[in-house]
MMTF fields as JSON, N, C-alpha, C and O atoms, coordinates in Angstrom:
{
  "mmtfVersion": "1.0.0",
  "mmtfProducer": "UNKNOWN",
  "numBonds": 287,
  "numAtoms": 288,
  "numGroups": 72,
  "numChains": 1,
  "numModels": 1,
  "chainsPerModel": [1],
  "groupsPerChain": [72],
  "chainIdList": ["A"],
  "bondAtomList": [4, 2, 8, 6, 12, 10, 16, 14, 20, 18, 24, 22, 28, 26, 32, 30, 36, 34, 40, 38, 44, 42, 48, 46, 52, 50, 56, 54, 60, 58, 64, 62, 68, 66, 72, 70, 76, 74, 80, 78, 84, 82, 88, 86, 92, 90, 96, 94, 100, 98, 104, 102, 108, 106, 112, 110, 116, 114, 120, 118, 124, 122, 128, 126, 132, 130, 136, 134, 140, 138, 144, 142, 148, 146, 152, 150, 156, 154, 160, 158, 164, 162, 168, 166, 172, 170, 176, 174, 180, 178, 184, 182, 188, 186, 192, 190, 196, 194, 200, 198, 204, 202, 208, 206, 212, 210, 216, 214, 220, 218, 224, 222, 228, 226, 232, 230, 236, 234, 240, 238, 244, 242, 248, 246, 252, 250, 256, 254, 260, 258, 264, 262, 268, 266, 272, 270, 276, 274, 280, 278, 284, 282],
  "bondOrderList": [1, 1, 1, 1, 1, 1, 1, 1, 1, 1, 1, 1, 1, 1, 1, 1, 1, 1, 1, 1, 1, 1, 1, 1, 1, 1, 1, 1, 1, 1, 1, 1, 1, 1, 1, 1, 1, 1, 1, 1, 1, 1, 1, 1, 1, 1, 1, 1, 1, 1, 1, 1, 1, 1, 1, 1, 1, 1, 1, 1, 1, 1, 1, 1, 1, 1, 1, 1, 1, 1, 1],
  "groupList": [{"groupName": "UNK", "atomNameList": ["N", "CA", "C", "O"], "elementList": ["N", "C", "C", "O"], "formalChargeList": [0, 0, 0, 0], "bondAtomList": [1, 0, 2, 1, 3, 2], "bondOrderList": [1, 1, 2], "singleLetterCode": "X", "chemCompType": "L-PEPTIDE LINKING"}],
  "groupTypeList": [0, 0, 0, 0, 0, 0, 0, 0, 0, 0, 0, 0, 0, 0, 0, 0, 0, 0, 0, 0, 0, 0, 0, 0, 0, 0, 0, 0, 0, 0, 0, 0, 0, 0, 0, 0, 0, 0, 0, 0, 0, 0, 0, 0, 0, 0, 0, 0, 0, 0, 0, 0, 0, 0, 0, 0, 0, 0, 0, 0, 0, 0, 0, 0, 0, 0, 0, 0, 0, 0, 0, 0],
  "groupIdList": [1, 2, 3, 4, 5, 6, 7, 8, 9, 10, 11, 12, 13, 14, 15, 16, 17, 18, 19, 20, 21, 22, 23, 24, 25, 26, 27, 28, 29, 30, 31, 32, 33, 34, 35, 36, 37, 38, 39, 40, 41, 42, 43, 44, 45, 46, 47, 48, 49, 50, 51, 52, 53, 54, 55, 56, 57, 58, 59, 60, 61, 62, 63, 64, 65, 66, 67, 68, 69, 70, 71, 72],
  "secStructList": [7, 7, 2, 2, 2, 2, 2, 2, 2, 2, 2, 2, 2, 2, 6, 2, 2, 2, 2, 2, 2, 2, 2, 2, 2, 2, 2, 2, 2, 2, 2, 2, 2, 2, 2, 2, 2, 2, 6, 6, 7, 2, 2, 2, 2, 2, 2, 2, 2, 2, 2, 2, 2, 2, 2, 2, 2, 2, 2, 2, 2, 2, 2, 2, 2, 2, 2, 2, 2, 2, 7, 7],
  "xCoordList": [20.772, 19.447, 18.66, 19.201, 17.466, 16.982, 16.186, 16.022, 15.877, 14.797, 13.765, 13.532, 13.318, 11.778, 11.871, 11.073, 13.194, 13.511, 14.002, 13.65, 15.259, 15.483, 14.638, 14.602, 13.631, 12.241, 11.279, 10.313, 11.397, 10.519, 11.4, 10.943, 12.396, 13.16, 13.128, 13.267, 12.968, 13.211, 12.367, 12.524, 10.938, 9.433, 9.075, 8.464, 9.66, 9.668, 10.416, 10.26, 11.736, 12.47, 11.573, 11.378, 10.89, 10.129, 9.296, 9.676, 8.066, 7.139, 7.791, 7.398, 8.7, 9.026, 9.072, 8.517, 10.051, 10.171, 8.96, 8.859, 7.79, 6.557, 5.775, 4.928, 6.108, 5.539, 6.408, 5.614, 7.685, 7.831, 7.799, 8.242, 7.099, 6.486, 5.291, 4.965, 4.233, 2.907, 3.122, 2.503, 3.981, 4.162, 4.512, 3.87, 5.344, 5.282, 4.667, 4.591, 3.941, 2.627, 1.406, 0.835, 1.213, 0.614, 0.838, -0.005, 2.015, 2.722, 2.579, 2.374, 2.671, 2.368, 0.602, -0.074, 0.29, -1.652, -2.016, -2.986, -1.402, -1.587, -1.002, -1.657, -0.006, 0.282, -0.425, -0.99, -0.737, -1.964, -3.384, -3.984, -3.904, -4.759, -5.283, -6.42, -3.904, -3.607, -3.703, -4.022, -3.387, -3.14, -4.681, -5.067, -5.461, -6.398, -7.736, -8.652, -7.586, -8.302, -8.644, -9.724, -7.408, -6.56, -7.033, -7.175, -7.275, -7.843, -9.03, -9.471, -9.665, -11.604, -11.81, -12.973, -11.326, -11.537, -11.758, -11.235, -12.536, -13.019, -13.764, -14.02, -14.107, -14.813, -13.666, -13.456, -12.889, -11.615, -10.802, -10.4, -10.7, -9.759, -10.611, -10.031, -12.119, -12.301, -11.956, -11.868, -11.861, -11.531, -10.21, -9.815, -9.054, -8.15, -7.795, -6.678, -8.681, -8.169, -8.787, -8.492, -9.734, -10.785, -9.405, -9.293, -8.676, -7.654, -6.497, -5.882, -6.15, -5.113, -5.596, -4.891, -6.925, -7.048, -7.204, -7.301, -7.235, -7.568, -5.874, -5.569, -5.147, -3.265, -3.33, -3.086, -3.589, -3.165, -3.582, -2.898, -5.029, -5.573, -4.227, -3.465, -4.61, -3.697, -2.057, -1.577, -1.372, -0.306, 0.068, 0.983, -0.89, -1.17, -1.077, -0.255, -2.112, -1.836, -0.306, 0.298, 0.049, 1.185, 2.478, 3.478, 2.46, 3.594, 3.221, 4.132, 2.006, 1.893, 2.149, 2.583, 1.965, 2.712, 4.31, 5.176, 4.394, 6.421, 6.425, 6.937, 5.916, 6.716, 6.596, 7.441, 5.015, 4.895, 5.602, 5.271, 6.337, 7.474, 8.852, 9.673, 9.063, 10.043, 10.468, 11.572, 9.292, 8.929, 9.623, 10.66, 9.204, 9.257, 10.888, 11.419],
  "yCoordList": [-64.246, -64.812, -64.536, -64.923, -63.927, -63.583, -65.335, -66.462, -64.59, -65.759, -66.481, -67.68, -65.568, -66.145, -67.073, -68.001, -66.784, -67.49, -69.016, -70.074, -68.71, -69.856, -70.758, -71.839, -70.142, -71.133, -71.421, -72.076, -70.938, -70.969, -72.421, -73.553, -72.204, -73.682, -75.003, -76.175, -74.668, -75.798, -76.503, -77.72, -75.734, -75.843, -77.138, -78.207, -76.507, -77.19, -77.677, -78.029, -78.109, -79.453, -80.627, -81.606, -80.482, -81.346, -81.6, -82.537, -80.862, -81.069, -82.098, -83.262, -81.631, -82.716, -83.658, -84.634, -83.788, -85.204, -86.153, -87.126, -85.463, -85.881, -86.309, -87.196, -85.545, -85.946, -87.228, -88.161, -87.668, -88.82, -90.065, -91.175, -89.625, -90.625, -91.062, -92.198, -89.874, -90.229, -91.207, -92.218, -90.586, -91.479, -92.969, -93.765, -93.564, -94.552, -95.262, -96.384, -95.008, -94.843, -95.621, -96.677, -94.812, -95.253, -96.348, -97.157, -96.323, -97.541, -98.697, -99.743, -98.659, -100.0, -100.177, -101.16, -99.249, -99.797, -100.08, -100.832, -99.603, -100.178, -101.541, -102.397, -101.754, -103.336, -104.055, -104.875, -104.203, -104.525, -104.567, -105.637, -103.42, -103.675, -104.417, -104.888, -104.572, -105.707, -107.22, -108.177, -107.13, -108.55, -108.969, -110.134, -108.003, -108.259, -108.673, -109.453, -107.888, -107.682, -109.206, -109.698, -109.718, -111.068, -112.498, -113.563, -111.985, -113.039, -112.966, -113.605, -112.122, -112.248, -111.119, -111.26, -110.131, -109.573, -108.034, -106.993, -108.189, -106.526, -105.561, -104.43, -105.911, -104.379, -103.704, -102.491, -104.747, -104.237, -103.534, -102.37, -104.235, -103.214, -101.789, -100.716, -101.901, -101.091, -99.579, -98.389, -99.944, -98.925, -98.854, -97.714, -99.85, -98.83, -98.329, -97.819, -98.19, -97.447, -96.309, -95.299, -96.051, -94.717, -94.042, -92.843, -94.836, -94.241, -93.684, -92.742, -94.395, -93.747, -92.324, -91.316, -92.387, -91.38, -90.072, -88.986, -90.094, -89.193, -88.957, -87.802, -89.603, -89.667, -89.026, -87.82, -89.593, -88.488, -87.047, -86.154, -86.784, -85.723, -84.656, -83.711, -85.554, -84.505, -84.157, -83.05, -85.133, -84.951, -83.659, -82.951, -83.229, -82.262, -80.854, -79.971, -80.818, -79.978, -79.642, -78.57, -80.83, -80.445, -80.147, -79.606, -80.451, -80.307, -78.412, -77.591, -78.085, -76.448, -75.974, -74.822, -76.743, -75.528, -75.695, -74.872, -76.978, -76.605, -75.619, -74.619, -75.408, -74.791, -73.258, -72.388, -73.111, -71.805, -71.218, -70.056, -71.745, -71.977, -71.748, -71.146, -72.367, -72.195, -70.741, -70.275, -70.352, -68.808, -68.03, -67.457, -67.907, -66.787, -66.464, -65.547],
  "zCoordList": [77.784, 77.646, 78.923, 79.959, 79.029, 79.72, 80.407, 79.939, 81.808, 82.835, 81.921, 81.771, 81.458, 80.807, 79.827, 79.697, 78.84, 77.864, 78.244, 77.721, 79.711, 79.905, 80.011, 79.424, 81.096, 81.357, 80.544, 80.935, 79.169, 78.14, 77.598, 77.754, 77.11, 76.657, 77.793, 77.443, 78.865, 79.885, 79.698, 79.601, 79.574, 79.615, 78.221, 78.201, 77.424, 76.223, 75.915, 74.746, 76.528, 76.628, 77.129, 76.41, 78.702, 79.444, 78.261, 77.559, 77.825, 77.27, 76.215, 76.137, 75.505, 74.334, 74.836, 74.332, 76.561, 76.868, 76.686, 75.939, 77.823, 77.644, 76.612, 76.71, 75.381, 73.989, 73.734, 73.606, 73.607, 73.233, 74.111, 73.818, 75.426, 75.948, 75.878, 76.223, 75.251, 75.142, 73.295, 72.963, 72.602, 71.23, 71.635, 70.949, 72.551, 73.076, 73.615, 73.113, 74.849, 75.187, 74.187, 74.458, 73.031, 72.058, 71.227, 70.839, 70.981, 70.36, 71.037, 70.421, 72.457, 72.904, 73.038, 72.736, 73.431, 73.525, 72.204, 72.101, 70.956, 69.443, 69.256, 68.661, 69.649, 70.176, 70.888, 70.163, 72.106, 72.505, 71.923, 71.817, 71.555, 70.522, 69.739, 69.688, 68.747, 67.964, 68.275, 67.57, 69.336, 69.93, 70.624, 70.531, 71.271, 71.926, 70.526, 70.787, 68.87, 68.237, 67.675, 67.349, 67.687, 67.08, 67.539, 66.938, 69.224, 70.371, 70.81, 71.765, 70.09, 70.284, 71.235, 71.615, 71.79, 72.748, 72.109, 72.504, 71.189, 70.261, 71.214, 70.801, 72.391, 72.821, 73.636, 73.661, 74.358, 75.143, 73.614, 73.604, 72.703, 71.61, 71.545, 71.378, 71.702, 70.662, 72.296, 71.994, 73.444, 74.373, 74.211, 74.457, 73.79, 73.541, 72.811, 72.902, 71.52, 70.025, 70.575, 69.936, 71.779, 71.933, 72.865, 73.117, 73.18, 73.972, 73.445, 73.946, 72.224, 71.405, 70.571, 70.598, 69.813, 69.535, 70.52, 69.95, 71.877, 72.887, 73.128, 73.425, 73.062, 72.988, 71.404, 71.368, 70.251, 69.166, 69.224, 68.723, 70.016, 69.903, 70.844, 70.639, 71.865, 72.728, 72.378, 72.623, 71.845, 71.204, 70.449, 70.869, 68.924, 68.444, 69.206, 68.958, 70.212, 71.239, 71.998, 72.005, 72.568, 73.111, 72.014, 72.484, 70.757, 69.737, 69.759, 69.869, 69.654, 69.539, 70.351, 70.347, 71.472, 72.423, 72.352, 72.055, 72.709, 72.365, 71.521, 72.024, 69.974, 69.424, 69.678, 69.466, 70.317, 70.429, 71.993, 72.234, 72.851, 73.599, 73.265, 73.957, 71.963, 71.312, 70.376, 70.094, 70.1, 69.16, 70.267, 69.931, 71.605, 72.544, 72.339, 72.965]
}
């Protein structure tokens, strides 16, 4: 297996790591959310639902590159 490859999988080991920390990540500010939506505090929710979707957006992104990491 050539250099590039190794470092192509390493690359996209990390990244995955990173992706299932940003899915977590999310999971808890959607918890929060919830809780803040619950206790009267709707403009603070409504900044962190603007925050999760900026975490789903980017998510998407980083799943394409793993895989296009993974192609090489």
């Amino acid at each position: 297996m050539s250099d590039i490859s190794e470092a192509n999988i390493a690359t996209a080991d990390a990244l995955t790591l990173l992706l299932h920390n940003q899915h977590a990540i999310c999971a808890a500010i959607e918890e929060v959310t919830k809780w803040l939506s619950e206790n009267g505090v709707g403009c603070v929710a409504t900044n962190a639902i603007a925050a999760m979707e900026t975490l789903d957006r980017n998510a998407q992104d980083i799943s394409d590159a793993i895989m296009r990491l993974r192609q090489l």
